[in-house]
N, C-alpha and C positions, 0 to 999 in steps of 0.2 A: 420534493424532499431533498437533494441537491443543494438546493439552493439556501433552505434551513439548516441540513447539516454544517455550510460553511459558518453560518453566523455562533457555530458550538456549541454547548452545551443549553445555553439558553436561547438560541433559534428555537427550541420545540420539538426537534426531529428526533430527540435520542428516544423518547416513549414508543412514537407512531412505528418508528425502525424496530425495536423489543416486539413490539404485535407482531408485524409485519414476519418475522423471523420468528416470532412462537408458532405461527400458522404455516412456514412454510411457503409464505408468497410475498418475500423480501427477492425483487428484483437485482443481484447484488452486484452484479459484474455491467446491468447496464447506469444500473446508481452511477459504477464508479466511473465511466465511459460520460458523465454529465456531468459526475461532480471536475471533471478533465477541461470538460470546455467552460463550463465557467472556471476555474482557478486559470488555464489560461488567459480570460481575461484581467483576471486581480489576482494575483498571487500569493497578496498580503490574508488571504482567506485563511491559508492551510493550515495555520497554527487552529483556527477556531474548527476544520475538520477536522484534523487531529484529534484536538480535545473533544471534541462530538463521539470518533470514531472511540476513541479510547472509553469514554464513557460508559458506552453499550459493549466494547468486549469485556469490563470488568463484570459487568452485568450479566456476562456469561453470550453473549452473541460474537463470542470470536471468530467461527468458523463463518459466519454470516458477514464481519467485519473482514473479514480476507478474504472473499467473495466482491465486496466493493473495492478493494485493494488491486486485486486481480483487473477491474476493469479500469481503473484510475491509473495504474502506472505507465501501462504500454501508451496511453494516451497522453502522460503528464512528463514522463522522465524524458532527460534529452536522448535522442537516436545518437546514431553514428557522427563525428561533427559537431555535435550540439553541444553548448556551453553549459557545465554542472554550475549548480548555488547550493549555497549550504539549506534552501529550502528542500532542495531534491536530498541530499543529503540525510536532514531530518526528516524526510519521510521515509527513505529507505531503511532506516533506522528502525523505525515506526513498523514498517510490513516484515521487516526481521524478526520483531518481536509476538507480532501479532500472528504469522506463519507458525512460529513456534509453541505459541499457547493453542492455537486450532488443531496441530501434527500435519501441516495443509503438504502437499504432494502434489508435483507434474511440474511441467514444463511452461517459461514464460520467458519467448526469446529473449526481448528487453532485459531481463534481468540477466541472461547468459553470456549477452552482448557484453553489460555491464563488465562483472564476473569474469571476462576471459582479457580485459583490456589489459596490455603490458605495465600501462601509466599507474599507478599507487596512491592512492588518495582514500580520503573515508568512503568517500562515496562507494566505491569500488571494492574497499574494504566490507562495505557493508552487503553491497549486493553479493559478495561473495557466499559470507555469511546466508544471505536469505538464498542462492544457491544453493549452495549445502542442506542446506532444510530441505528447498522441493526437489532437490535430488535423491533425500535417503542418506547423505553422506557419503555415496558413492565418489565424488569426486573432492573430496577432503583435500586431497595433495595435489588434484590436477592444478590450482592457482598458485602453489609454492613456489618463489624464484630460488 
């Protein structure tokens, strides 16, 4: 399913995903842990995941879409070191928004890694943002310089 979901909306994935997640047995965190290694290899994918993914949250599978989120970023975004693109960028953009429509809550180092770096860019800007969501807003002010 991975592998359809990159090709987007018209790979075929976005229906079989709708089932998968009306039933209950939408695998979502290890989805997003494959859809990782493959966009690792092509990159040029995540625009057509994107559109896949966004497809099936407007469809009402958002909490299921941030479920694959969840397994795709820790595997996708740069670590510690690791050089950002504005592809990481728009996706972090993407799980900001999509956390937000689910109410999604807890903990996901990567994005706290993100979140807490000195350096100011969108990227960071954004993970911020998708911080604050899995926080509760708890830490609103802790990123303020």
């Amino acid at each position: 399913m991975a592998h359809y979901l990159l090709a987007g909306p018209a790979g075929g994935a976005v229906g079989p995903l709708l089932r998968l997640a009306a039933t209950g047995g939408l695998p979502g965190e290890e989805l997003g842990r494959q859809a990782a290694v493959l966009l690792a290899r092509g990159p040029d994918s995540l625009s057509g995941l994107v559109e896949a993914l966004r497809a099936a949250a407007e469809r009402g599978a958002h909490r299921e879409v941030w479920e694959i989120l969840r397994g795709l970023l820790p595997g996708y975004l740069p670590g510690p070191g690791g050089r950002a693109t504005s592809v990481h960028t728009r996706l972090m953009g993407f799980a900001a928004d999509v956390a937000e429509w689910a109410d999604a809550r807890g903990d996901l180092p990567v994005i706290a890694e993100l979140a807490g770096r000195r350096r100011v860019s969108e990227l960071v800007r954004q993970a911020r943002r998708l911080h604050e969501q899995l926080s509760g807003g708890d830490n609103a002010s802790a990123f303020t310089l």
